[in-house]
N, C-alpha and C positions, 0 to 999 in steps of 0.2 A: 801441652798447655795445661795449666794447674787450673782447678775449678774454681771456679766464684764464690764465695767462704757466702752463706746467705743468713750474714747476723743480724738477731732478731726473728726470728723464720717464727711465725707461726703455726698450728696443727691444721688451723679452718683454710689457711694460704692455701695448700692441697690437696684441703681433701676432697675426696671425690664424691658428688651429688647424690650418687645414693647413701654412700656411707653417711653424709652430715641426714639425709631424712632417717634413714635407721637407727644412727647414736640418737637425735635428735625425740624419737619414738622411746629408746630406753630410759634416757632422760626424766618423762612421763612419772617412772617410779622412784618418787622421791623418799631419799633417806637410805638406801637397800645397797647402793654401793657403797658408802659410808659401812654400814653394819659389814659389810665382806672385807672389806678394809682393816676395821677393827678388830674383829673375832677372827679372821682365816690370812690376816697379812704377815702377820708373825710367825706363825708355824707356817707357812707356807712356805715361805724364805727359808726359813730354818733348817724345814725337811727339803727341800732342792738345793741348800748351799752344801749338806752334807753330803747328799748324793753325788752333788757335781765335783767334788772336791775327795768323794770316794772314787767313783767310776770315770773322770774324765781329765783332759789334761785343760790344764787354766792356762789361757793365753796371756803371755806379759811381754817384758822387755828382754826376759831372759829367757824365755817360750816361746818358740814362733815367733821371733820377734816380727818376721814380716806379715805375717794376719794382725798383731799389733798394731802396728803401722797403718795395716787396711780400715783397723777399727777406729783407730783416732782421726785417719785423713776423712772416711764417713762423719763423725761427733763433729768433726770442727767444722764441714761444711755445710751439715744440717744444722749446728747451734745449740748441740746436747753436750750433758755431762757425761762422760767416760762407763759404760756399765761392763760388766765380767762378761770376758768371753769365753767360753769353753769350746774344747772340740773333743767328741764323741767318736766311738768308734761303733759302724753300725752299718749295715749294708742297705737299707734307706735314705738316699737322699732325702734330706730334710735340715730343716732349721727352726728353730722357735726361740721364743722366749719369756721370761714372768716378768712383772715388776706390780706386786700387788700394792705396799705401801712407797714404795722408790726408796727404799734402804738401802736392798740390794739387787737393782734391778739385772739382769744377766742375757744373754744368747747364747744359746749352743747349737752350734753345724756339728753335722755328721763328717763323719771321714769319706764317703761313697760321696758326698755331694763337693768336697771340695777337689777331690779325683778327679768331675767334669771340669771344672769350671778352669780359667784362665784368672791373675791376680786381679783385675778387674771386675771381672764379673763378681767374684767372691764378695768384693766391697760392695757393689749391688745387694747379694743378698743379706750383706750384714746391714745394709742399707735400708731397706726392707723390714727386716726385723726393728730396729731401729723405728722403722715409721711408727709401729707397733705399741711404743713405748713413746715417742715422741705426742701419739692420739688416745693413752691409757684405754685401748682396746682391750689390753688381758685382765682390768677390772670388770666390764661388761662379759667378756667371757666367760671369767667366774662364778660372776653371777646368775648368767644363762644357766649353768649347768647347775648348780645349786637348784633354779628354780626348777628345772625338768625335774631335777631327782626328787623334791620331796612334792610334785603333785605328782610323782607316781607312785610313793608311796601311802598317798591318802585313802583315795579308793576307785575302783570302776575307773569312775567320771574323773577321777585325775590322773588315769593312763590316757584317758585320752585328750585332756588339757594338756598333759606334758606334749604328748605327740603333736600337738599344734603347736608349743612352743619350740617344741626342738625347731621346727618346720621357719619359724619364723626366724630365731638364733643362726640356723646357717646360714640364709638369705645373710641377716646381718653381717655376718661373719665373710661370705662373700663379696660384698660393698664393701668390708674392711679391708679384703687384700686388694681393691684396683686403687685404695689408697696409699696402700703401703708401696706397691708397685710405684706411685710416682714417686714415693719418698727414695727409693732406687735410684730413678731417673734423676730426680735431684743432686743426689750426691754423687754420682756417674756424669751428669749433662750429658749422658749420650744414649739416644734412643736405641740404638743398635746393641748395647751391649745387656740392657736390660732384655733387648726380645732375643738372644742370643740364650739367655739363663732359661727362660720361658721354653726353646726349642729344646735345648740341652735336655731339660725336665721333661719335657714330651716322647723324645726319642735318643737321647742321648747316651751313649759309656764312654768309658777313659777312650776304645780304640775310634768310634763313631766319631766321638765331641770334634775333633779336627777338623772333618771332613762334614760338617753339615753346612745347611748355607743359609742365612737370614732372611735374604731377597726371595727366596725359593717359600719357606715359613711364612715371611708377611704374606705372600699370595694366596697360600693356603688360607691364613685368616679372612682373608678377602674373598676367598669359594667358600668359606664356613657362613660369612654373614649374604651370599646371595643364597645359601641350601637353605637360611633358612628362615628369610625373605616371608617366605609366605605364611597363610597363618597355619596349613598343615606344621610346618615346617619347625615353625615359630613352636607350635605344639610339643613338638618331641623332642625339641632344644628343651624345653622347660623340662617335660618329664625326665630327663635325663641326665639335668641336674642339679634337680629339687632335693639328692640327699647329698650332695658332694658340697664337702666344706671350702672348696676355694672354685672361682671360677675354670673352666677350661683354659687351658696356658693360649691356644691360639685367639681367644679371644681378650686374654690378659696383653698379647701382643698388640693387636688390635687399638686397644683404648689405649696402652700408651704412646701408639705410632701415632693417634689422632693425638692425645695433648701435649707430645710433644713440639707439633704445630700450631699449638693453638696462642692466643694473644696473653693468656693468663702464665703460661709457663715462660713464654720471653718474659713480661712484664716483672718477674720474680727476677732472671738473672738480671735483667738491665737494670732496675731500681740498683742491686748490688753490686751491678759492675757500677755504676757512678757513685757509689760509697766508697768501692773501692781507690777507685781513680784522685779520688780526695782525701785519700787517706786517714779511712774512718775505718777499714777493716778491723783494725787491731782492737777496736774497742767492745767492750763485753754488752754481748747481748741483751737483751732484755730480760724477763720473766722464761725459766724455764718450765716446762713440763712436767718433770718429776725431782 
């Protein structure tokens, strides 16, 4: 069954509650992603389009054509414009991506990480990345770090200001991927194949990926939030992963299992399934993103 094309799709449609009060906190400092934008979007682009165009293979029509394919079936049913995809050769499963001024904004997956996955899930994670850019999260990013770096070079008192920001930036940073996570979900409609990506990443190789099982993973997530239930528990959940830039995958599992029942995530296909039905797909979105 093809997915529900969701034109017009907004960032705040899904993004996830902590993320809109964290952006919503960076926001606060006005004028500063503007200034990173201007002075560091040009050479940034510049210095990653060379690298990625020295060290990596650029995905097209004539390249992989079929990750192509994954990346435009993702664009068209989130309501974006088409960005560079590279694949990297790296023995880290990973994926990121920039879009400082949206010039040129890009994704690059590793080669270790597209060895787990199945072609589905792949579009997940390009999916994902995608949210990324869809919520201009890698302008707050850079700005985060920016900020940590130069109150640690002021003095004393600004090692230890940076170390509060760092502290806070991941937290952010955190809230940003259970966003991006839905934007997976979004372009997949299928909760399984998102916590599929999440188990793979937990425990997963090319010979394992096969043979793991998702029903067995969500339960796990469901013994992670009774451990830790309580407030000892609750405790060491936090210490644990106050320095880690993205959430734990079983609990990334977790929050997408819940919204993908929830009334807000129907309420998006169905508005679009009855666009659809009336034959309004074809028409161009609204206001994009970058």
């Amino acid at each position: 069954m093809l997915n529900v094309p969701l034109i017009g799709l907004k960032a705040d449609q899904f993004r996830h509650p902590l993320d809109l009060e964290a952006t919503n906190s960076l926001k606060q400092l006005p004028g500063l992603d503007l200034i990173v934008r201007q002075l560091l979007g040009q050479l940034g682009e510049q210095f990653f389009r060379l690298e990625n165009l020295a060290s990596s293979v650029q995905v097209g029509e004539n390249q992989l054509p079929h990750l192509h394919q994954l990346l435009l079936d993702a664009c068209k049913t989130l309501d974006l414009e088409v960005p560079q995809l590279y694949v990297r050769q790296h023995p880290m499963p990973n994926a990121y991506t920039f879009a400082m001024r949206g010039r040129q904004p890009f994704v690059v997956m590793h080669t270790s990480l597209i060895d787990l996955l199945t072609d589905e899930e792949v579009k997940a994670v390009i999916a994902h990345e995608l949210g990324h850019l869809k919520c201009e999260h890698g302008v707050y990013l850079t700005l985060a770090n920016l900020i940590v770096l130069a109150a640690g070079q002021i003095s004393p008192l600004g090692t230890v200001l940076a170390q509060g920001l760092q502290v806070q930036m991941l937290e952010w940073l955190r809230c940003a991927e259970f966003t991006c996570d839905r934007a997976a979900l979004l372009a997949t409609q299928d909760p399984r194949v998102v916590a599929s990506v999440l188990m793979k990443l937990a425990g997963g190789s090319p010979t394992l990926a096969p043979k793991l099982n998702v029903d067995a993973f969500l339960a796990q997530a469901r013994a992670y939030d009774d451990l830790s239930s309580t407030e000892l528990g609750e405790m060491l959940k936090q210490a644990q992963t106050s320095q880690l830039s993205h959430p734990v995958p079983v609990l990334r599992a977790r929050e997408i299992d819940r919204w993908a029942s929830s009334k807000d995530y129907e309420s998006l296909l169905d508005k679009n399934r009855s666009a659809c039905y009336h034959g309004e797909a074809n028409k161009k979105g609204g206001w994009r993103n970058w």
